[in-house]
Structures are given as C-alpha cells and as structure tokens.
C-alpha positions as CSV (number, residue, x, y, z in Angstrom):
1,X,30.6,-33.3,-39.5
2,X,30.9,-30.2,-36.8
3,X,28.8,-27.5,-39.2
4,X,25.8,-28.7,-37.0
5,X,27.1,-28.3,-34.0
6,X,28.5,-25.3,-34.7
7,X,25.4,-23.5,-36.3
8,X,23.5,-25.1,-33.0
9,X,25.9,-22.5,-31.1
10,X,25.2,-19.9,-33.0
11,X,21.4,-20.1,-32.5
12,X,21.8,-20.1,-28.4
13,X,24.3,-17.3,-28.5
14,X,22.3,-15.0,-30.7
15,X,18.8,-15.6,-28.5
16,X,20.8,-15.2,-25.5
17,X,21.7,-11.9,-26.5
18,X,18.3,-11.0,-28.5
19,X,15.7,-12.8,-25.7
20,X,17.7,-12.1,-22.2
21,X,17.1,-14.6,-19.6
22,X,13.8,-13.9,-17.1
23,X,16.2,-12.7,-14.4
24,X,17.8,-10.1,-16.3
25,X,14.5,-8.7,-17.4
26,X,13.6,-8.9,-13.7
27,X,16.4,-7.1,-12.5
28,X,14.6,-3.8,-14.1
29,X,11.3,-4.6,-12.5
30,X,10.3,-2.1,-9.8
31,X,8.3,-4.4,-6.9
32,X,5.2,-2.3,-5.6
33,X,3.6,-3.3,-2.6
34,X,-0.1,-3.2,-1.8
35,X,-1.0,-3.1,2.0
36,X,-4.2,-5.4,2.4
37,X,-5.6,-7.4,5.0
38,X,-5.9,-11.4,6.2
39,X,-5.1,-14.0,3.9
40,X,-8.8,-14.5,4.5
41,X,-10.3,-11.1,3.8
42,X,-12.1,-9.6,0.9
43,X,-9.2,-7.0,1.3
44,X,-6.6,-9.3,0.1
45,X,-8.9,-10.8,-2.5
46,X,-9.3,-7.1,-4.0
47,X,-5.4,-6.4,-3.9
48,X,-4.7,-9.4,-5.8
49,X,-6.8,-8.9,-8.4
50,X,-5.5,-5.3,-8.8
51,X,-2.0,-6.7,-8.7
52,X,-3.3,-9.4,-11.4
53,X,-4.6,-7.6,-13.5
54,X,-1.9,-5.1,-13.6
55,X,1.0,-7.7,-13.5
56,X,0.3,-8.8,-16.7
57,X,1.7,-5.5,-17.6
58,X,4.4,-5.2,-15.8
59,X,7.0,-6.3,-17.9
60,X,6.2,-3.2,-20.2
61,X,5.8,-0.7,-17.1
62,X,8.5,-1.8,-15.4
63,X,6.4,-2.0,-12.1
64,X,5.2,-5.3,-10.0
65,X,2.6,-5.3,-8.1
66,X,2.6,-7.8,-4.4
67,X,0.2,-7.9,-2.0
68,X,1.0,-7.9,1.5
69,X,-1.2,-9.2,4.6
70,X,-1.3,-6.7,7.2
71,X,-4.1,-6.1,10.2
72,X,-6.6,-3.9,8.2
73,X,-7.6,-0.7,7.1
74,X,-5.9,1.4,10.3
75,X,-2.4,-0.9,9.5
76,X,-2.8,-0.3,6.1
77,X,-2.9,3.2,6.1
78,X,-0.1,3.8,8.6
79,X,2.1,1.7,6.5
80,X,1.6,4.1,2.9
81,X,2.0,7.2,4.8
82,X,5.1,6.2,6.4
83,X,6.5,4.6,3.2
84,X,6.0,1.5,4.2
85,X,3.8,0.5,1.1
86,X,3.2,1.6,-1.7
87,X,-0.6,1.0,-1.9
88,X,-3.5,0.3,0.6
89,X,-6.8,-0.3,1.3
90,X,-9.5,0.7,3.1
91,X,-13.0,2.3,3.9
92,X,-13.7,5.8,3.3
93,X,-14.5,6.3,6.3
94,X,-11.0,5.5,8.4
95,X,-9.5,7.2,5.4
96,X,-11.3,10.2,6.6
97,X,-10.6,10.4,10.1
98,X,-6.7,9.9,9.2
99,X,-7.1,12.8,6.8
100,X,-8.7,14.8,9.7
101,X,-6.3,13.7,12.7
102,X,-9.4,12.2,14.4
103,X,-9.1,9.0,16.7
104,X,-7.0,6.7,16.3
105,X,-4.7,9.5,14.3
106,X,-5.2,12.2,17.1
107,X,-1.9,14.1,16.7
108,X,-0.8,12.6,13.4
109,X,-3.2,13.6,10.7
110,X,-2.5,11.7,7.7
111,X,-2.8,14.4,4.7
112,X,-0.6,12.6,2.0
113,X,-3.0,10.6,1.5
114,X,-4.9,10.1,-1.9
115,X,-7.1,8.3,-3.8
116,X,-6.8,5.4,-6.9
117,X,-10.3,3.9,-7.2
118,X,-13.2,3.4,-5.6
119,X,-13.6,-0.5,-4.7
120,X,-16.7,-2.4,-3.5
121,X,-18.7,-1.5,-0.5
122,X,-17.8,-3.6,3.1
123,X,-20.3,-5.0,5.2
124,X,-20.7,-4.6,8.9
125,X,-21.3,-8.5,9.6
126,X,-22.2,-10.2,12.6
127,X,-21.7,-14.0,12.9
128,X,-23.4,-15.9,15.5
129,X,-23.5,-19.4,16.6
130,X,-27.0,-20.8,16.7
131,X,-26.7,-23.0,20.2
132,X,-25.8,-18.8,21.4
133,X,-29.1,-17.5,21.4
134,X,-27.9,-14.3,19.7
135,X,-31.1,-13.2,16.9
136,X,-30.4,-9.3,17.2
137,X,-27.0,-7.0,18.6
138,X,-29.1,-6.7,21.9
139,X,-28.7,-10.4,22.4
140,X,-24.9,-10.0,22.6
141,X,-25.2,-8.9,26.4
142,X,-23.2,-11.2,28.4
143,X,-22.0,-13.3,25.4
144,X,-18.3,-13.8,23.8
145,X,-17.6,-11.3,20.9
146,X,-14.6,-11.6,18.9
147,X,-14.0,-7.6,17.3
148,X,-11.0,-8.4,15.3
149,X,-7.8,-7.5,16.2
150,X,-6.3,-3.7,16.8
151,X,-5.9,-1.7,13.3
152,X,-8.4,-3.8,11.8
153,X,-12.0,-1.6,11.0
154,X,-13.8,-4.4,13.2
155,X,-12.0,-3.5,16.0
156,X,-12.2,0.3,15.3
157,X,-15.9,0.5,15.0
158,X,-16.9,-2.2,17.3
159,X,-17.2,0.2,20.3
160,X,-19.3,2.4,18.4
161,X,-21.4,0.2,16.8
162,X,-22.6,-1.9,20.3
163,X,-23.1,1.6,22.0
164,X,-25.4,2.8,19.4
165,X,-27.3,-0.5,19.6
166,X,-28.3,0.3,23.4
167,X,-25.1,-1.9,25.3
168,X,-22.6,-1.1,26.9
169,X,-19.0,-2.3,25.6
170,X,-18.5,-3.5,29.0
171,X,-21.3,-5.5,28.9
172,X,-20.0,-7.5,26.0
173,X,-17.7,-10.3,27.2
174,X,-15.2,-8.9,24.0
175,X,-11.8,-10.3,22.7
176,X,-9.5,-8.8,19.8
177,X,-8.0,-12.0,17.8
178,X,-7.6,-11.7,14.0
179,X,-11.2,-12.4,12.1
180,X,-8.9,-15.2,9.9
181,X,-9.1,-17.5,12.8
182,X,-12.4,-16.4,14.6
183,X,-14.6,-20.0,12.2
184,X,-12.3,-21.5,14.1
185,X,-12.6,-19.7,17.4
186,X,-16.6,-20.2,17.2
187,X,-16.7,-23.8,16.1
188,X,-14.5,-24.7,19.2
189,X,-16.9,-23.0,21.4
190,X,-14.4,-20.2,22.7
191,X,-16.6,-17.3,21.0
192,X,-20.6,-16.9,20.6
193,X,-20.2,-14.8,18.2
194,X,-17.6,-12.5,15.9
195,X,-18.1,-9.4,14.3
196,X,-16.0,-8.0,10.9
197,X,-16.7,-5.6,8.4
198,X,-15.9,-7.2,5.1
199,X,-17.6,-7.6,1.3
200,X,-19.5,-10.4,0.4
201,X,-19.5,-13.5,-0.3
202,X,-16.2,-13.6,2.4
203,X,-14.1,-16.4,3.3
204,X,-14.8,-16.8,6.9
205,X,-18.2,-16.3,6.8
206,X,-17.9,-19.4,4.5
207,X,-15.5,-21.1,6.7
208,X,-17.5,-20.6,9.7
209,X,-20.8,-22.4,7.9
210,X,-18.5,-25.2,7.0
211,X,-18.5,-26.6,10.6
212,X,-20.6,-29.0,12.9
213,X,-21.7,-25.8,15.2
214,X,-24.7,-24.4,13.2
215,X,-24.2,-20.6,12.5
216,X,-26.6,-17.8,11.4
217,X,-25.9,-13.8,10.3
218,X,-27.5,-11.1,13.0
219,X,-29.4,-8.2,11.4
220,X,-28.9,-4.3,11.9
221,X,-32.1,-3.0,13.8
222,X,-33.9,-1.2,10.8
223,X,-33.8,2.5,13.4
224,X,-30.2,2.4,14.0
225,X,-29.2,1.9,10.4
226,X,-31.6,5.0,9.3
227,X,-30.0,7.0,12.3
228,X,-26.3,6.1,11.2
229,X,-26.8,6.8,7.5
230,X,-28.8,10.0,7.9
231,X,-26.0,11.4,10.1
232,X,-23.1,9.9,7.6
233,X,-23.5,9.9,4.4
234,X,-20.6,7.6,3.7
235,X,-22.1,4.8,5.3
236,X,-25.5,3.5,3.2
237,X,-28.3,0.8,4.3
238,X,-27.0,-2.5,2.3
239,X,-28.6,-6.5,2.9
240,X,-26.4,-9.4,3.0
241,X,-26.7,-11.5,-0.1
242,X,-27.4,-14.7,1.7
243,X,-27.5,-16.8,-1.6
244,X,-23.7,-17.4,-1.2
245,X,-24.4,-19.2,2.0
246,X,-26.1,-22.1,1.7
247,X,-25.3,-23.3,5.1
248,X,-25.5,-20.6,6.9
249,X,-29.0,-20.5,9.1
250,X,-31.8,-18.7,7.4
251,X,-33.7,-15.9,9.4
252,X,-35.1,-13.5,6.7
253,X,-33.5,-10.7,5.2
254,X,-30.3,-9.3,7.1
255,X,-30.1,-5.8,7.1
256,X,-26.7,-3.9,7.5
257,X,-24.4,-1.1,7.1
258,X,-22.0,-0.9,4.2
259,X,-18.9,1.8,3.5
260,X,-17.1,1.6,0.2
261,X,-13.4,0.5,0.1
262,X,-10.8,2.7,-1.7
263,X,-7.4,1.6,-3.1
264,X,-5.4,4.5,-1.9
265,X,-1.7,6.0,-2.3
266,X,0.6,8.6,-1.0
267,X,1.2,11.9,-2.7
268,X,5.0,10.6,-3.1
269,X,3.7,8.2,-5.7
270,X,4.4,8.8,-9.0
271,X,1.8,10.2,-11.2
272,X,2.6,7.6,-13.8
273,X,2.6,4.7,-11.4
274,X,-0.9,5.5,-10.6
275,X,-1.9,6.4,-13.9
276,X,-0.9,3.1,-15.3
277,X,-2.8,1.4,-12.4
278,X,-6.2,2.3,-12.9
279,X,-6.1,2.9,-16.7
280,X,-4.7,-1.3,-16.3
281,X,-7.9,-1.8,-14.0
282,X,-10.6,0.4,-15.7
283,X,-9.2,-0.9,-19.2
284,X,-9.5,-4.5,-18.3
285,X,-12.7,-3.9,-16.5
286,X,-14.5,-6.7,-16.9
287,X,-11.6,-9.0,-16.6
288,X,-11.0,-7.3,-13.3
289,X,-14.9,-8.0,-11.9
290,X,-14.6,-11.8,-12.7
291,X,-11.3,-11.9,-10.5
292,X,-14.0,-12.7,-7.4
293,X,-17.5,-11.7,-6.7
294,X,-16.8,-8.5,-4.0
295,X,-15.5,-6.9,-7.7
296,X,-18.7,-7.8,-9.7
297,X,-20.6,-4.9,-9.6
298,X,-18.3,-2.3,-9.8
299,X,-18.6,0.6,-12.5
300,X,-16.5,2.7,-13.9
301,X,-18.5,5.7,-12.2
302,X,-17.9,4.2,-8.8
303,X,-14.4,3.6,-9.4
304,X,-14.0,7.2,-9.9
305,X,-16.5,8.9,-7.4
306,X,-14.2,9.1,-4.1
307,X,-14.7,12.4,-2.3
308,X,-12.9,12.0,0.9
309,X,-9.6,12.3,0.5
310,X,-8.3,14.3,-2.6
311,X,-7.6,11.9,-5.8
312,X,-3.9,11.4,-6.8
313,X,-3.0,13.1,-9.7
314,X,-2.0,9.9,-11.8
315,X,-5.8,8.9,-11.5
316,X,-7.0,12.2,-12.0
317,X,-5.6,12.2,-15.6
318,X,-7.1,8.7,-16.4
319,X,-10.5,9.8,-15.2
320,X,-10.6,13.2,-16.9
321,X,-9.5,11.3,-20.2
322,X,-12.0,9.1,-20.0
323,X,-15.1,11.7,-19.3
324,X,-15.5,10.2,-15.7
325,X,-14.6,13.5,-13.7
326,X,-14.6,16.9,-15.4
C-alpha cells in the first residue's frame, strides 16, 4: 500500500540532487551590467538585445547580462572606466575625446577604454512642432530647444552643432531635461522644439507624432553637413528614413549627420567575457538584427571596423578567427 508513495520520494529526491533548483544554479551566475541610456532610447533598445541574445547563454558562461538606464554616452562611459559597469555605449566620437582627455574629460583621459562591436550609426535629429514655425536650424532663433540633459551626446554636441549653423547658443531659448520626456514637453506647449541624437526608427520621435500638436523633422543644411564630414571622418552624411513615421509632417528628404555607436569595455574585462559576447552576437547575427530595426543593417564587417579606441583583446580573437581583422 506505501511502495507508491515511497518510490514517489525517491523520484523528487533523486531530481533534486540531479536537476538543482533555479536559485542554486543562479547562485553561480556572474551579473554583468551594460550602461545604456533612457528607457526610451535606441541605446537601451541595443543593450537589451545584446544582453538577449547573450542571456540565452548564460547559464553555460556563467555570465548575465542587465541593462541599466543611465544619462547617455558621457554617463556611460564614466561609469565602465570607474568600474561602475561593466559595458557601455556610445558614439565613436565621445569615445574619442575621453580617450584623448579632450572636453568634457580635460584632466581625466579615459585610456582603459576598448572596443566590443561596432553598433548602428545615431542620428542627429531635430524635432519641431509645426504651430513653431521652425523648417531649418536657423529658425530655432528665439524658440524653446530642449538639448537633453548633461552626459547625454545631445547635450554635448548641441553647442557645437547651433554654432556651426550660424546662431549663437545664446540666442536659443535652451533647456537640458532628459529626451524620454521632451513628446511630452512639446505636446504641452513648454518646448518648440527638442534636439537628440539617436538611431532610427526611435521611440520618442514616435511618441511625439502620437499627439494632437502636429510635428515635423528639421533638415541639416546640405553645406554644413559637407563641411562637418570633410573635417571628421567619423561623422558621415545619413537621411532620416521617414517611412517609420507616418504621422510625422512630411517636408521632403531630411538630411542629417550620423556617428556609429560602439558597445565598449574596460581593459579590466576579461578576455573571455568579451570573447563570449560578440562570438554570442556575431554567431546569432541575424537573430540579433530582428531584436529591433536600429540593429537591421548591421554586418559582420561593421561590427568589427572600430578604429578609435583600441579593440579589447576578447574581441580581437573572435574577429581574427573569423577572417574579419587580420
């Protein structure tokens, strides 16, 4: 009458001790972190799908990847050089002014750095409220301009970018809120316009459609964007891909700026950390580009061609292996 019971115990004591509960096998799991951006920003968007794609993994590596918000590329940066994350994102271009001690670093070069992969290229954006008036950057003159807020790439380039458009930064009515709440702060009527630097199709730029205050995307001038790029040849003439905004006001093609994104480490990371990192991502390639739309044109050659800051070791070894880099 008890055999049943008694073979049932058997059965639950020998999985326990051949299938050990999920919290056990967590207890060996190293969590990784992966400085990003706004809930809201293609930033975050391309840190989780690294960390989802690699996660499925992790088990076997014995690593977990999370992605943390932070302010943006000048945040995320300061927080893998002082050990504050593991991973980060950002453009090559604010990778190499940390590298080089140049503003906002002055004093505190940032030479551990070094590169995973090469990302998709961001966007200088400008949004605009119809009602506004604003067509072109000159039109921003006297108007309400959100930049983003400090250690975001909006806010570091801002300056620079409305100076060699002709205005003065003064003459720019500017504010520095986060770019996750500026569709808001331009549907209430308490901006004109905001101005981010993200990969498309982007969230807010989607949010800030959604609303009853009409909004349309300014262009570059076509001179400025041939003097920036033949003086930096990180930056490279790029045109909004307008089809994922249906309800955003059409004014022709919009011309822009674009810088590629890296996913970047310290040199403290392990070499096998980041080797299993991007042979996870280049090895599930496809996979990875379907994870959202910023992602969908990226090749293996891209992923592997960042010159600016020196390329960690770990991926190194994947890209030699795989006849990427000689």
């Amino acid at each position: 009458m008890h055999f049943p019971r008694q073979v049932a115990r058997l059965v639950v004591l020998t999985a326990a001790l051949l299938f050990p509960s999920s919290h056990v096998l967590c207890a060996t799991v190293v969590p990784l972190s992966i400085s990003s951006g706004t809930t809201t920003s293609s930033y975050y968007a391309a840190a989780s799908a690294v960390a989802k794609i690699f996660n499925k993994k992790s088990a076997v590596y014995g690593v977990r990847l999370a992605t943390v918000a932070s302010a943006g590329s000048v945040a995320n940066i300061d927080a893998v050089a002082e050990g504050k994350a593991a991973f980060g994102i950002a453009e090559t271009e604010l990778l190499k002014r940390a590298m080089q001690g140049v503003r906002p670093w002055e004093g505190m070069a940032r030479g551990g750095l070094r590169a995973v992969l090469g990302l998709y290229p961001a966007t200088v954006t400008i949004v605009a409220a119809v009602d506004s008036g604003i067509k072109r950057v000159a039109d921003l003159k006297g108007k309400r301009l959100n930049i983003g807020a400090p250690g975001s790439i909006d806010n570091t380039y801002a300056s620079a970018l409305l100076q060699m458009s002709g205005l003065n930064p003064g003459e720019v009515i500017s504010s520095q809120h986060s770019t996750a709440i500026a569709p808001e702060l331009l549907q209430k009527g308490d901006i004109d316009a905001y101005l981010c630097i993200v990969g498309h199709p982007n969230l807010t730029v989607l949010e800030a459609s959604a609303g009853n205050r009409k909004v349309l995307l300014v262009p570059l001038d076509e001179t400025l964007i041939k003097q920036v790029t033949a003086n930096n040849p990180l930056l490279a003439p790029v045109v909004i891909p307008m089809r994922f905004y249906p309800n955003v006001q059409a004014t022709g093609t919009v011309q822009s700026l674009g810088v590629r994104t890296v996913l970047f480490t310290s040199a403290d990371q392990s070499d096998e950390s980041v080797y299993n990192v991007v042979r996870e991502i280049l090895g599930n390639l496809d996979l990875f580009r379907r994870q959202h739309p910023i992602l969908q044109d990226l090749t293996p050659e891209q992923a592997a061609r960042v010159t600016v800051i020196p390329l960690h070791p770990g991926a190194a070894r994947y890209f030699k292996e795989s006849g990427l880099i000689p």
